[in-house]
C-alpha positions in Angstrom: 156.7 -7.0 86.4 153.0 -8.6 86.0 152.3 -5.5 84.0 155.3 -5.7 81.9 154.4 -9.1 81.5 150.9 -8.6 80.1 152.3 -5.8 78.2 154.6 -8.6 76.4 151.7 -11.4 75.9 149.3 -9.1 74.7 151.8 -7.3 72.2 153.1 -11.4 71.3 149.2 -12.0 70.7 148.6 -8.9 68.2 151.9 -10.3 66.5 150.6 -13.9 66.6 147.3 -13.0 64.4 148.7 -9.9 62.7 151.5 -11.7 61.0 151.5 -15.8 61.5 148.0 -16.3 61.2 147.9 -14.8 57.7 151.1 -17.1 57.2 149.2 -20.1 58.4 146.5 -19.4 56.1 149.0 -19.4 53.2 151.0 -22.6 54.3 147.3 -23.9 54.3 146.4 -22.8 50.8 150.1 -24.2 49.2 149.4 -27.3 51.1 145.5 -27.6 49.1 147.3 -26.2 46.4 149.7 -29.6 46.0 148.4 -32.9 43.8 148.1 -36.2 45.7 148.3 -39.4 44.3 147.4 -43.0 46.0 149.7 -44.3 44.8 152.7 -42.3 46.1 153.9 -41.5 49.6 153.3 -38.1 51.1 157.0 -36.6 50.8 158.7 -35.7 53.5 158.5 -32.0 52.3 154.5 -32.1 52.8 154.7 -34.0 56.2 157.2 -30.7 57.6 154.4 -28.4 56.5 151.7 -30.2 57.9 153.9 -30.3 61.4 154.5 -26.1 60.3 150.8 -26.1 60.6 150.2 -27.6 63.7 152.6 -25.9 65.7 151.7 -22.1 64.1 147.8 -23.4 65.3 149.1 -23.9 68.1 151.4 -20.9 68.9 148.4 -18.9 68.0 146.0 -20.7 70.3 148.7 -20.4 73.7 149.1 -17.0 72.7 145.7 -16.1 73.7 145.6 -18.3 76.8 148.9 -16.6 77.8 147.6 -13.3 77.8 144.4 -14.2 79.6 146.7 -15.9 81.9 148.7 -13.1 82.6 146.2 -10.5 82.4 144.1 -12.4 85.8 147.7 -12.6 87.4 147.5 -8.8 87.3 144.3 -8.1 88.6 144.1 -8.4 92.4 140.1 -9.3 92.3 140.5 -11.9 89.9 141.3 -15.2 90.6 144.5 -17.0 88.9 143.5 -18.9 85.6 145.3 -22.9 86.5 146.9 -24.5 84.0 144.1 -27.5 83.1 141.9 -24.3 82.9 144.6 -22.8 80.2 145.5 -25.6 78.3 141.3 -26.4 77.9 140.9 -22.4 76.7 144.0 -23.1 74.7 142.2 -26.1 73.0 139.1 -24.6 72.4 140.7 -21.4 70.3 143.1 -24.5 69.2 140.2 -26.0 66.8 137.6 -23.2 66.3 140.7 -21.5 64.6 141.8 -24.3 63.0 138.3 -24.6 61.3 138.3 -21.3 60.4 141.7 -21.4 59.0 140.5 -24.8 57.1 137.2 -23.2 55.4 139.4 -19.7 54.3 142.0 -22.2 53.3 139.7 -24.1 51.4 138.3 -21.0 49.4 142.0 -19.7 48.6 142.6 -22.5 47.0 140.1 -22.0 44.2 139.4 -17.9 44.3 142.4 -16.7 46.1 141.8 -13.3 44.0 138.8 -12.7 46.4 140.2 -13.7 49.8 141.2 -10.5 50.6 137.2 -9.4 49.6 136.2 -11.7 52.4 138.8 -10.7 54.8 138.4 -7.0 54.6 134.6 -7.4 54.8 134.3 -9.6 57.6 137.4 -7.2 59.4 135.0 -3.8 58.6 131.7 -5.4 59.9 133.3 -6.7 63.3 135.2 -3.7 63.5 132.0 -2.0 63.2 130.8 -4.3 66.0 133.5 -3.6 68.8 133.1 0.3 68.1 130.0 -0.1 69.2 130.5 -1.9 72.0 132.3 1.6 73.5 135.5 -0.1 74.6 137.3 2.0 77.0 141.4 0.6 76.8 143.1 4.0 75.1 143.8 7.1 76.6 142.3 8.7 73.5 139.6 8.4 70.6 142.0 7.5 67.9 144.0 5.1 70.0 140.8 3.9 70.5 139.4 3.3 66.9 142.9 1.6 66.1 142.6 -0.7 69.0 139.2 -1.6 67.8 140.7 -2.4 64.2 143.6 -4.6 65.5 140.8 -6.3 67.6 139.2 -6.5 64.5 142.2 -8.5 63.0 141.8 -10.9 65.5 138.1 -11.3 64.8 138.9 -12.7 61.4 139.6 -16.2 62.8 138.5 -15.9 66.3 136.5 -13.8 69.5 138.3 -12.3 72.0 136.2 -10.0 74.0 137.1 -6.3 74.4 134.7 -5.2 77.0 134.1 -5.9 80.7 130.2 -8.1 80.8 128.7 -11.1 79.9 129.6 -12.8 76.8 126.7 -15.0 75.6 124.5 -13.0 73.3 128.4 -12.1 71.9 129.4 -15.2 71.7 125.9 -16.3 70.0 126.0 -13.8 67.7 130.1 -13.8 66.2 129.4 -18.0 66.1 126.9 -17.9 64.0 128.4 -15.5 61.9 131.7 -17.5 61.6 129.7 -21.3 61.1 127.9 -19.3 58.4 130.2 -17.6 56.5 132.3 -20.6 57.2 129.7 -23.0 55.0 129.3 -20.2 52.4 133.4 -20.5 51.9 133.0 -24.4 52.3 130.4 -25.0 49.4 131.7 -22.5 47.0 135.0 -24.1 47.3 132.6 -27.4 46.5 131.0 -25.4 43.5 134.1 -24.1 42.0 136.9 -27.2 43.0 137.8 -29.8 41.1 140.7 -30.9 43.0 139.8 -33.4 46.3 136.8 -34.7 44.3 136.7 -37.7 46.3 137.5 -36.2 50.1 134.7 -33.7 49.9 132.5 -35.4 52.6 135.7 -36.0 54.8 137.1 -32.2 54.9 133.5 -31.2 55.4 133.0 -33.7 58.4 136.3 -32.1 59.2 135.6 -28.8 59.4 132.4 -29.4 61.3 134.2 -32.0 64.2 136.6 -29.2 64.5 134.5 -26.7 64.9 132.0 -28.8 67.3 135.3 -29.7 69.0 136.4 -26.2 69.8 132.8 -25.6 71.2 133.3 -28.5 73.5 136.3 -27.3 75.0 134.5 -23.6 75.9 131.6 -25.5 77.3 133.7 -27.5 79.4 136.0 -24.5 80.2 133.5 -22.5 81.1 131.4 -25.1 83.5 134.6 -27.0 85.3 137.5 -25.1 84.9 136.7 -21.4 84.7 138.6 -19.4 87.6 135.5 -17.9 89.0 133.5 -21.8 89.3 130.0 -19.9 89.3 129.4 -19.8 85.8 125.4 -20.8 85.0 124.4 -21.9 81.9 121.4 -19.6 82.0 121.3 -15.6 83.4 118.0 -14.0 84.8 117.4 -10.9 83.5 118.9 -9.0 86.3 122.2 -10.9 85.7 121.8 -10.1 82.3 122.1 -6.3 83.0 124.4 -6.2 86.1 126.6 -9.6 85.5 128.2 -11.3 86.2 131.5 -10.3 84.7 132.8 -12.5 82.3 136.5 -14.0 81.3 138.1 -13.0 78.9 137.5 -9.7 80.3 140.2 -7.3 78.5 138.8 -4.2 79.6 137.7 -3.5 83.2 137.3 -0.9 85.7 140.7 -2.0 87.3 142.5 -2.0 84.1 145.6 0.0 82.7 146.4 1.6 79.9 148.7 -0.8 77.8 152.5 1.1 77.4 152.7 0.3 73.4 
């Protein structure tokens, strides 16, 4: 039943950024697509897409806390994720995605025709990435590449770590990717909008807190509420090549084969 179980979440999360994320991203872009005026109220048709918006963020967000969640409850050596530790990973994917969402919203808005440019780009190069990374979850090597390119979906707005060791050069290395790409987005949509001309400091301060935010959260997860409660903030280099293993471990030696 714990298998069955982490069968379902891990399915529910592939469905969460396969099909509503790309939703979310256009109820975001209709949303910056709409004229406000000062001197009108927001009608009540904007305030039940803004609500949309907040719960599809954060469906998306317990989805991948609910797989982790499960997937610990399955593995005998690992020790069961509480729930102040789930709702705090919850929270962090809550606003990194939320920023992401925001800047790719942002760009939609005013080049929507190159959108999909961005996202297939960004997909191929992370794609790239996890390939590399020699993941070991399928039974065979095409199973394997088309895991790695569904992982690679869920790279688009967020990491999720498909191997079994430590995660800070990864997580280093996709952060600075996504806070750069997500400025490029942010000032061409400065360069090319005319629409928000007086809230452009705001949604960039915005995007930044949220983005800051979600960092806070995996800091904070990761130092007082991570299952293991031996995470350092620095690894020798021994640790560095041995361990310690990591969370959000979806691969490990313990592992089965997911029954899609």
């Amino acid at each position: 039943m714990l298998y069955e179980d982490v069968d379902a979440t891990l399915l529910r999360l592939f469905e969460s950024f396969m099909e509503a994320a790309p939703q979310l991203l256009l109820q975001i872009y209709i949303l910056l697509k709409i004229e406000f005026s000062m001197d009108e109220p927001i009608s009540w048709k904007v305030i039940v897409q803004i609500v949309s918006v907040l719960i599809s963020l954060v469906s998306i967000s317990w989805a991948i806390s609910a797989y982790f969640r499960a997937l610990r409850f399955s593995l005998p050596k690992k020790k069961n994720m509480g729930w102040i530790a789930t709702i705090f990973h919850a929270s962090w994917h809550f606003f990194v995605i939320s920023a992401r969402i925001f800047a790719l919203g942002l760009f939609a808005s005013q080049l929507p025709e190159y959108l999909p440019v961005v996202c297939i780009l960004h997909w191929f190069i992370m794609t790239l990435w996890i390939i590399s990374m020699k993941t070991n979850f399928c039974i065979n090597r095409f199973e394997e590449v088309l895991y790695n390119a569904v992982v690679g979906i869920i790279f688009i707005f967020c990491y999720f770590n498909p191997v079994d060791s430590p995660t800070r050069h990864r997580y280093f290395i996709y952060y600075s990717v996504m806070i750069t790409e997500n400025s490029i987005l942010m000032l061409i949509w400065n360069f090319y909008g005319n629409n928000f001309l007086n809230y452009r400091l705001p949604i960039f301060v915005v995007h930044y807190a949220l983005f800051l935010l979600g960092f806070a959260f995996m800091i904070t997860y990761y130092l007082r509420f991570h299952p293991t409660k031996n995470i350092k903030v620095f690894l020798n280099r021994t640790e560095m090549i041995n361990g310690p293993s990591a969370d959000h471990n979806l691969v490990n030696k313990e592992r089965y084969v997911v029954r899609l």
